[in-house]
C-alpha positions in Angstrom: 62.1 9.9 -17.3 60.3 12.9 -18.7 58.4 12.5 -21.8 58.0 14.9 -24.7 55.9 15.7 -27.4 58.5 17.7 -30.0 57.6 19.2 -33.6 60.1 18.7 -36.0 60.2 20.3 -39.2 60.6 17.6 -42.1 64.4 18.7 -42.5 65.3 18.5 -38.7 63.7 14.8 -39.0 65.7 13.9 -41.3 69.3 14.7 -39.4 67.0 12.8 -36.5 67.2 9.8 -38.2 70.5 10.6 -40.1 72.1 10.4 -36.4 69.3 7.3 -35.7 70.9 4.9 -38.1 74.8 6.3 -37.9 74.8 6.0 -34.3 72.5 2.6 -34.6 70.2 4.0 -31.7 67.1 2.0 -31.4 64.9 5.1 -31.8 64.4 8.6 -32.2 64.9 9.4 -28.9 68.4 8.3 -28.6 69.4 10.1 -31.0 68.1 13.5 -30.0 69.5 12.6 -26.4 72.9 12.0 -28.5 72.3 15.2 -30.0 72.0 17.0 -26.9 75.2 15.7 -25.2 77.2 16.7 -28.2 75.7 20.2 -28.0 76.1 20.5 -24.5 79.9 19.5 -25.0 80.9 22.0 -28.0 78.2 25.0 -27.4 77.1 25.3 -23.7 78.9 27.7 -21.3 82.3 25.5 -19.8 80.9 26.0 -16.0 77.9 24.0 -16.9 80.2 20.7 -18.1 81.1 18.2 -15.4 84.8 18.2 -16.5 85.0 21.7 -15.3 83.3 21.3 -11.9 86.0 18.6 -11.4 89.0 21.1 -12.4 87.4 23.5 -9.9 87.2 21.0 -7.1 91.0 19.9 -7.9 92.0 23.7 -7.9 89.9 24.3 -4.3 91.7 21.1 -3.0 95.3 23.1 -3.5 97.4 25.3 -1.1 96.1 28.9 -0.2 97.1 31.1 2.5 95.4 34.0 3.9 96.4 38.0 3.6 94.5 40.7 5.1 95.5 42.9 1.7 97.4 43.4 -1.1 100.1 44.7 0.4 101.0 41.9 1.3 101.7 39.9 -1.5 102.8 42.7 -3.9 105.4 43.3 -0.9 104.7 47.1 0.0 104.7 46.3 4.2 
C-alpha cells in the first residue's frame, strides 16, 4: 500500500480525528481513507462508481438489433 506524507491544517486535523473516534478507526489513516469513500460516493462523476459500471454491464447484456439508419426505426422505408 502507498504511503503518504499529508499536511493538515490544525482545523482539517481536527474533523480527522472527529471521524477517528466516531467511526472508532484505529488511526488516522482510516479515517481519511473513510473520508475518501464518502467523497467518492456523493461528489465524484457517477461513471467513476462501481454501481454504475455494473448498471452499464446489465444494460449491454439486454436485447439490441441492428439498423443501417434511422429510417428505419422512425418508419420512413
Amino acid at each position: 500500500m502507498p504511503k503518504s506524507v499529508v499536511a493538515l491544517s490544525e482545523h482539517a486535523s481536527r474533523i480527522v480525528n472527529v471521524v477517528k473516534a466516531k467511526g472508532g478507526l484505529k488511526d488516522k489513516s482510516e479515517a481519511i481513507e473513510l473520508i475518501i469513500e464518502e467523497y467518492e460516493q456523493h461528489v465524484l462523476d457517477p461513471s467513476l462508481r462501481p454501481d454504475f459500471v455494473e448498471e452499464v454491464r446489465r444494460i449491454q447484456r439486454g436485447k439490441f438489433r441492428k439498423v443501417r439508419d434511422l429510417g428505419e426505426i422512425l418508419g420512413e422505408k
